[in-house]
Each structure stands twice: as C-alpha cells, then as structure tokens.
VMD Tcl script that draws the C-alpha trace (Angstrom):
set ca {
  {119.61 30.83 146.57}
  {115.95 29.85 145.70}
  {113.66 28.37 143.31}
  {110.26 29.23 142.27}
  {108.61 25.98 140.52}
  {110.08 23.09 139.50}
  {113.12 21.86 137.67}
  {112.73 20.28 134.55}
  {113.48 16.45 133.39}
  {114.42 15.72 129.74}
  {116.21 17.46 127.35}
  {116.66 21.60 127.57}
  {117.97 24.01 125.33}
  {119.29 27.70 126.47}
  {117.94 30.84 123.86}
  {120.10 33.61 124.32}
  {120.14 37.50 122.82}
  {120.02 40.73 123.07}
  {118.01 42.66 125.29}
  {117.51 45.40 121.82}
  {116.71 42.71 119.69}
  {114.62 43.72 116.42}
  {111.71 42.35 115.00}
  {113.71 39.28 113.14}
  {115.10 38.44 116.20}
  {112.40 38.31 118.54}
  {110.22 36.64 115.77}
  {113.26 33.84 115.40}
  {113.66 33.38 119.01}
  {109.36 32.75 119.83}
  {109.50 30.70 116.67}
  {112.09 28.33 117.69}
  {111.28 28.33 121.48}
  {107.64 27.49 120.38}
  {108.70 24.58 118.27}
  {111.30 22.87 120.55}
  {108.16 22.85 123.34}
  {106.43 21.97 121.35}
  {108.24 18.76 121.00}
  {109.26 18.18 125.13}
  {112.04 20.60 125.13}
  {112.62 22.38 127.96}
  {113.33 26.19 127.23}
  {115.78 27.91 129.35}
  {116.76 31.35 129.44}
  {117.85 34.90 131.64}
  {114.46 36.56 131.68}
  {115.76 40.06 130.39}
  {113.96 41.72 127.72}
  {114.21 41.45 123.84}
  {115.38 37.77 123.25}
  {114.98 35.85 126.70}
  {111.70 36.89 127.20}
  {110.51 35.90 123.61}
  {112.15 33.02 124.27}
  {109.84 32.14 127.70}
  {106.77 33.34 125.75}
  {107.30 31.14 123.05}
  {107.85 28.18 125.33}
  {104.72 29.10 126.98}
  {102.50 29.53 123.51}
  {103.33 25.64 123.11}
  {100.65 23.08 124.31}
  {102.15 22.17 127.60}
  {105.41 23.89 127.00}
  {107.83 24.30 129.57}
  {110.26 26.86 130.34}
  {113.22 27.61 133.14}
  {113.98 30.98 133.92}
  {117.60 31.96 135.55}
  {117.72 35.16 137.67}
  {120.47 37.76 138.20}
  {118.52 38.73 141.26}
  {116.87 37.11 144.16}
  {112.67 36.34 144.20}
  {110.29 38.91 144.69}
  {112.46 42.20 143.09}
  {110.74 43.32 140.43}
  {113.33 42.97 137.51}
  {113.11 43.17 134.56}
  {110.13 45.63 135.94}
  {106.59 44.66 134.10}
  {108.00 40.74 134.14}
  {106.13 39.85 137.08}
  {103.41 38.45 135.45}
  {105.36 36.49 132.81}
  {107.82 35.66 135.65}
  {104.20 33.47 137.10}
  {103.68 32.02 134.70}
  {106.95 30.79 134.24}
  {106.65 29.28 137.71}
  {103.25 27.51 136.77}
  {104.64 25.79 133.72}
  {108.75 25.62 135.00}
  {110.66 27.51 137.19}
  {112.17 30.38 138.02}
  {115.97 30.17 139.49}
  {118.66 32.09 140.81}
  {121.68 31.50 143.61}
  {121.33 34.86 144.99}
  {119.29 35.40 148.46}
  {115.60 36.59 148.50}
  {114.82 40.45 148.10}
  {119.00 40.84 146.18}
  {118.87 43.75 143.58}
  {120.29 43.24 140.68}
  {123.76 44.39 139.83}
  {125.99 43.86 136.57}
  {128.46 41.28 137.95}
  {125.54 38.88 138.80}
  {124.58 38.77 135.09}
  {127.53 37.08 133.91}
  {127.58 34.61 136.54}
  {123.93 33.24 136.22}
  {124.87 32.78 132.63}
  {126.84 29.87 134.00}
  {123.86 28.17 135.24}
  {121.70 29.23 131.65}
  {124.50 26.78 130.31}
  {124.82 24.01 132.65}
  {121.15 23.32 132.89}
  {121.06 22.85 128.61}
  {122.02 20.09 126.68}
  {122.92 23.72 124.01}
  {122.82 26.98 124.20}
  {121.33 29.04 120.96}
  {122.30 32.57 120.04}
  {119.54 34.56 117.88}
  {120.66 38.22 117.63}
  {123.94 39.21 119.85}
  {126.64 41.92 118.96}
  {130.20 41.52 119.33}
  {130.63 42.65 123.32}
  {127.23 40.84 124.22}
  {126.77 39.35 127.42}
  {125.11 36.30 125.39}
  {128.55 35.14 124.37}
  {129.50 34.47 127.84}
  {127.15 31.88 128.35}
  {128.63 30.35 125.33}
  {131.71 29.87 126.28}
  {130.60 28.61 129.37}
  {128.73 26.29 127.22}
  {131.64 25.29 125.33}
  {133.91 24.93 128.61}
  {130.58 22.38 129.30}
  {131.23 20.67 125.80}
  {127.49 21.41 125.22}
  {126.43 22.26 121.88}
  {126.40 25.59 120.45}
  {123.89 26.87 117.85}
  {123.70 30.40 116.00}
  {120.76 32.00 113.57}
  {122.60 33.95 110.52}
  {121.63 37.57 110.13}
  {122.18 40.63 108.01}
  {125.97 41.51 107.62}
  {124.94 44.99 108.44}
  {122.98 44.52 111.18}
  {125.39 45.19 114.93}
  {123.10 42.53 116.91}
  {124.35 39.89 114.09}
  {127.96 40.29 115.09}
  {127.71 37.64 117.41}
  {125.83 34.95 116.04}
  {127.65 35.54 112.42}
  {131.10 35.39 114.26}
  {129.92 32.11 115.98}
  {129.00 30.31 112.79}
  {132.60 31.67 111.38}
  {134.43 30.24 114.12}
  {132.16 26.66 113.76}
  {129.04 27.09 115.67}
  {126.53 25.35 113.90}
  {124.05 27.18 111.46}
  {120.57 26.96 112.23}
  {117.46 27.93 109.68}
  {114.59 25.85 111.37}
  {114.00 24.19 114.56}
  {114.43 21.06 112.98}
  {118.18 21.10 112.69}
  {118.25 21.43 116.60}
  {115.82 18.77 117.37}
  {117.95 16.21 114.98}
  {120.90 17.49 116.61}
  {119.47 16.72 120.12}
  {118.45 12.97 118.62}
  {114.84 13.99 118.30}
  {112.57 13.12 115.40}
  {110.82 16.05 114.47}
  {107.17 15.80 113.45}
  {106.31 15.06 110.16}
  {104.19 17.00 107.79}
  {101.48 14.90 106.59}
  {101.99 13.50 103.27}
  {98.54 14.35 100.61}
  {99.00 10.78 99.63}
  {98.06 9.28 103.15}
  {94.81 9.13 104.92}
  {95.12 12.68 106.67}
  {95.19 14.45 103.21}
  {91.95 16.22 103.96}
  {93.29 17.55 107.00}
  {96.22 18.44 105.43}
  {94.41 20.48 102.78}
  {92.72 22.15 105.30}
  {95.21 23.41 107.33}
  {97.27 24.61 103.81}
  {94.39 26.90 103.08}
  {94.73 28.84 106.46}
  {96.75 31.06 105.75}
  {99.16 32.76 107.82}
  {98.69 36.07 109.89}
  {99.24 39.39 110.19}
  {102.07 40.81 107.97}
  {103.09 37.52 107.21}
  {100.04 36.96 105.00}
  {100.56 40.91 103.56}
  {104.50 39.38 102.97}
  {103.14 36.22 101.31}
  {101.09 38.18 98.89}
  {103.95 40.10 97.36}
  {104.85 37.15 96.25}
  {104.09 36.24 92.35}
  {102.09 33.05 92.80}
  {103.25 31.55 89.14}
  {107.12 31.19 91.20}
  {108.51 34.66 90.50}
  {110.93 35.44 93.24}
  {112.06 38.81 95.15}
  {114.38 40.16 97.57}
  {113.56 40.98 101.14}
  {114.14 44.95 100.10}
  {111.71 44.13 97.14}
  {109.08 43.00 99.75}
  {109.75 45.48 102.41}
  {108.58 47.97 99.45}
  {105.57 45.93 98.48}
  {104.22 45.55 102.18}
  {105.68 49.64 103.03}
  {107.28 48.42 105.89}
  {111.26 47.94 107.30}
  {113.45 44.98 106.11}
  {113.06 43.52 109.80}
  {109.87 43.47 110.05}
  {109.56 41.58 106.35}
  {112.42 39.40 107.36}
  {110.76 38.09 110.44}
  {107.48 37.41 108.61}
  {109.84 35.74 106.39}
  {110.83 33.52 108.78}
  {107.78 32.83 110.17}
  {106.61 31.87 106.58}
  {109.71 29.52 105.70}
  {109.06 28.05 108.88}
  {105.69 27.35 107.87}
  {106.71 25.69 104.53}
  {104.76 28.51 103.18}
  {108.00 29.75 100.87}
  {111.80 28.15 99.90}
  {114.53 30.73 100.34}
  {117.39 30.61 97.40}
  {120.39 32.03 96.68}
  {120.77 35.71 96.72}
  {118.98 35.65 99.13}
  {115.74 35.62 97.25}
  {112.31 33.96 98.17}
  {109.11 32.15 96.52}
  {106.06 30.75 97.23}
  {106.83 26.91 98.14}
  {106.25 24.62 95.25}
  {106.75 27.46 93.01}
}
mol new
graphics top color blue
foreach p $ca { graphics top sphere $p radius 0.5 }
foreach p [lrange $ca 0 end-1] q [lrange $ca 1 end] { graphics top cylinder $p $q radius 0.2 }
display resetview
C-alpha cells in the first residue's frame, strides 16, 4: 500500500467515465470537477484517461482545488504512461493512493477493486459518459452498497458511452445539468451570481461582456441574438464541426448562463 500526498478533509465527490470519452464528456467532467473545487470539494477519481483525468485537471484549474487520485498500480510505474506529470501535481495539491506495493504493474483485476476505495473516500460518486459493460458502474454499486449518493449527466440516446449514465437516471440516479444540483445535494450553498441591482453591478457587467472562448464563442454566435432558437445539429452546421464538439461548447455555455436549453432539445441566448 502507499500514499503520495495527503488525504483530504471535508466533503469529496468521485467523477467517473470512460477512458474513450468524447468531447461532451470530457468537457462535462473538467466543467463540473472545476466547479465543485472550486467551492472546497475534494475531487476524487482512478487516474485513467478520457474522464478521470479531466476530472483531476479540472480540480486542479480551480484556485486551490484539490484532488485524490486512486491507483490500480503501485507508485513509481508509469501508468497511465504520459500521467507522470499530472500524477505530481496531483500529489502537490492531494494525493495519490493505491493498496498495492511499490513498483506493482497494473493488471485488470486491480481495476475493479480500487474502484472500491474511489467510492468509500466520496460522500457520491458521478458518472459522465459510461457504456453499458463499463468498469465505472462498479464503483457505483459499490457506492450504493456505501448508501452514498449517486449522480449521472444525460447524453445522446445514440451515443454507446451514454448507456450507462442514461440507464442510471432510469433506474433513479439523480439527473444532473449543472454543478449546482450536486453542491445543494451535498448541503452546500453555491455561489451566487451577482444581482445588476446591487453594488457589484459594474463588475458584473464587466465580466458579461467577456465572452466565452474558443468554439464556444463560434457556438454562441450561431445563435440569433433577437431569441431565435436551434438544434445542436443546426449549430454543428453553422460552426462546420461534429455534434460533440457543439454539445460540449454547449455545455460549457449553459454553464456559463450564457444560453437556456428548452424542450426539443433546442437552445437560445439567455434572456432571449
């Protein structure tokens, strides 16, 4: 067993996913790690590729965000290779855990079991993008065995790595759009924008005109500004780029309060 770092105190939440996650996916699981730092929760995840290691990345992208990661190997093997330096800075800001010996390779039976630990250290576990046979869904029902909370974020019917997550909100995990609905769910109060009526509306103006950036703001300009609303498919042909890729800028928008999603589903610019 060993430990590089230091264990966390206060509340934790685990992000789980695939290791071939798409560009919604990874987008979702930075967004919400980022946030829930961002307000004192500890991230904890496997440290794979695709969704864990969004997950650590978006911990660390918060101002004094902490994350835990949990090993199917022992310290110092190289796994997943290219991780080592995100694996450091893991240990500067959290920790990075296993229960197997020093210098143990990695084999598949280990993976389950260190989901075990993913679960127990989290007051939840969240699942962005999983298929049906996904090793993700283990630590879930280790987190249900736990009775710790169990959080999913919806994706496209069509889409394999939204089996899981879909078939989890089915069965009565909870639905999750925003960040928010886990921090009230953990008893936290989640900041508050800042109203144009108080005494920060200046600053408030001023950070409305940034806008947001990369395809996000290309995303945000398909949009009619008079309210006129459009599919994700309608978008993905404005911006000539894939669904994903306009679905995780959509995120990343509605996130920002930047657009309201309705029925359909279609989107518009907020206030609209």
């Amino acid at each position: 067993p060993g430990q590089l770092g230091g264990l966390l105190a206060g509340p934790a939440v685990a992000i789980v996913g695939s290791r071939e996650a798409g560009e919604y996916g990874l987008e979702a699981a930075e967004l919400f790690a980022r946030e829930l730092a961002a307000h004192g929760v500890a991230v904890i995840s496997g440290f794979a590729r695709g969704i864990d290691a969004a997950a650590h990345r978006g911990a660390l992208a918060a101002p004094a965000g902490r994350t835990v990661a949990v090993l199917g190997c022992g310290l110092g093997i190289d796994y997943p290779r290219g991780h080592a330096r995100l694996g450091d800075q893991i240990a500067a800001r959290g920790a990075l855990v296993t229960e197997f010996p020093c210098g143990t390779t990695p084999r598949a039976w280990h993976f389950p079991v260190r989901n075990r630990i993913i679960a127990a250290l989290s007051a939840g576990t969240l699942v962005v993008e999983a298929t049906a046979r996904s090793g993700s869904l283990v630590t879930v029902r280790h987190a249900l065995d736990l009775g710790r909370e169990v959080w999913a974020v919806p994706g496209r019917i069509i889409d394999p790595r939204a089996a899981g997550p879909n078939a989890l909100i089915r069965d009565g995990a909870a639905l999750v759009q925003q960040p928010r609905d886990i921090l009230e769910s953990l008893g936290l109060r989640p900041a508050a924008p800042v109203s144009r009526g108080s005494s920060e509306s200046v600053r408030s103006d001023t950070i409305q005109r940034e806008r947001p950036p990369g395809l996000a703001s290309t995303v945000l300009d398909g949009l009619d500004p008079g309210g006129g609303e459009a599919t994700p498919e309608e978008l993905a042909d404005r911006a000539a780029v894939t669904v994903d890729r306009v679905l995780a800028a959509l995120l990343e928008l509605e996130l920002g309060g930047w657009i309201v999603r309705r029925p359909g589903p279609r989107f518009a610019r907020a206030g609209g």
